[in-house]
N, C-alpha and C positions, 0 to 999 in steps of 0.2 A: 287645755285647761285642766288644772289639776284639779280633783276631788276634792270637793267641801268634806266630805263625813265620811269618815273609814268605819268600817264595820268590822267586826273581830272573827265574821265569818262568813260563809257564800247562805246558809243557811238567814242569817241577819240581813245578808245585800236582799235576799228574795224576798222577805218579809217586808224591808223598805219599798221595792218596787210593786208589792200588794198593795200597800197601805198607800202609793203617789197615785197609783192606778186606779183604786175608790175614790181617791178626793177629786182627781182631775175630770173621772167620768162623771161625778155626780155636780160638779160642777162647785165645791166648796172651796173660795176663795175669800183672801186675805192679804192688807200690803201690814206691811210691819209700821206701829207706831199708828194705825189708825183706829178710831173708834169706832169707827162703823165698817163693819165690816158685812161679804156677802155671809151664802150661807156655809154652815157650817154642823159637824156632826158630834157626839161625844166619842172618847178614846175607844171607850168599851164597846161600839160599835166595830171598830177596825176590826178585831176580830173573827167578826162574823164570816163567814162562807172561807176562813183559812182552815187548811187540816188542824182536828184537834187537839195531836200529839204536838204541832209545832207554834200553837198558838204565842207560849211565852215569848218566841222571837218578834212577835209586834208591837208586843211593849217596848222591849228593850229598841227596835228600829225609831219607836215614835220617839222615844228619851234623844235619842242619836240624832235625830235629823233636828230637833227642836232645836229653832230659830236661827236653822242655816236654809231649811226645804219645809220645812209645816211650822206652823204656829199653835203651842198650845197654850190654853186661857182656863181659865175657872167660868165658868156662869151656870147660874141658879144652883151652886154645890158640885156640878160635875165638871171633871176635865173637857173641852172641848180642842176639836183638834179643825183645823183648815190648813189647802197650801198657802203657800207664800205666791206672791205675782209680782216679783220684780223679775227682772230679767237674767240676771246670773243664777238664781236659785230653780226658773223656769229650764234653764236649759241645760242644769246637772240633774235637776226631776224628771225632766221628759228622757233625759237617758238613761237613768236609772229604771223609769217605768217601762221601756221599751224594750230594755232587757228581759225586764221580768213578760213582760207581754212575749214577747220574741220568744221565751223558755216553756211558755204554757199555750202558743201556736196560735195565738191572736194580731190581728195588722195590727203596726205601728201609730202610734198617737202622733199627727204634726204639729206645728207651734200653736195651733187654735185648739189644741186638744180635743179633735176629729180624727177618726179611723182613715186612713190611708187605705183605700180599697179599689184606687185605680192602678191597674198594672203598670209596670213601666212601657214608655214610649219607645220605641227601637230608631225612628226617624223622628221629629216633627211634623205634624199633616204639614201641607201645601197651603203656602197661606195668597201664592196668585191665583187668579179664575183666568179659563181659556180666554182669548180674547178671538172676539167674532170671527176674523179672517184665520184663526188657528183652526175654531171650532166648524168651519163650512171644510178647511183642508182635510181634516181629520171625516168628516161626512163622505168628501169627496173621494177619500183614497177605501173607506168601506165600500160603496157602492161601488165602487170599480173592481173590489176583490170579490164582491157580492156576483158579481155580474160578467165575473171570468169565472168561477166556480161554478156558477149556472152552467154555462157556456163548454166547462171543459178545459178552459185554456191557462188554470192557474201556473201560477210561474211555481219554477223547483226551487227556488231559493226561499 
């Protein structure tokens, strides 16, 4: 999938992946063309908690993603910004933000925009149970290693 939004620098990509990373954790959403929409934050907010030397890069991100990955609106006077929740815009956001997560050493967001905090699987668990005449074979061959070991008479192999 090629990129909706280019950005003129790594500096701006980081900035956008701050700004998807606020919206998607605080949970502000938005589909395009509706009126009602969930909740959502002002622009002047984004800013907050980014370094303050690099703060102009979240403008110029919000400008850039507007109305390919965030939706930005007027109400009551101020800019308002929310993501977008359709599905193409959903899954250049979440890689976008995962980067920027990924850069600053936080787990990854999955498509429910949840923290990814199970490690990976190496196997599958086991999804059969012993069945009774496995489970008395298995009793039966301990008790008899149980009771050579007692006894002295373990086998060398």
């Amino acid at each position: 999938m090629a990129p909706l939004v280019a950005f003129s620098d790594r500096e701006e990509e980081t900035a956008a992946g701050f700004v998807l990373n606020k919206l998607y954790t605080l949970e502000c959403f938005a589909k395009r063309n509706n009126l009602r929409h969930g909740r959502h934050t002002e622009v002047s907010n984004m800013q907050k908690g980014y370094p303050p030397d690099k703060r102009g890069h979240v403008n110029s991100a919000c400008q850039k993603m507007k109305n390919r990955l965030v939706l930005v609106f007027r109400s009551t006077g101020e800019d308002h910004i929310c993501a977008l929740n359709e599905d193409d815009a959903v899954a250049e956001g979440l890689e976008l933000c995962n980067r920027y997560r990924k850069g600053v050493g936080l787990p990854p967001l999955n498509r429910f925009f949840m923290e990814d905090r199970s490690p990976p699987q190496e196997k599958p668990p086991a999804t059969s149970r012993e069945s009774d005449k496995e489970r008395r074979s298995r009793e039966y061959r301990e008790r008899t290693k149980k009771m050579m070991d007692d006894l002295g008479l373990s086998s060398q192999s």
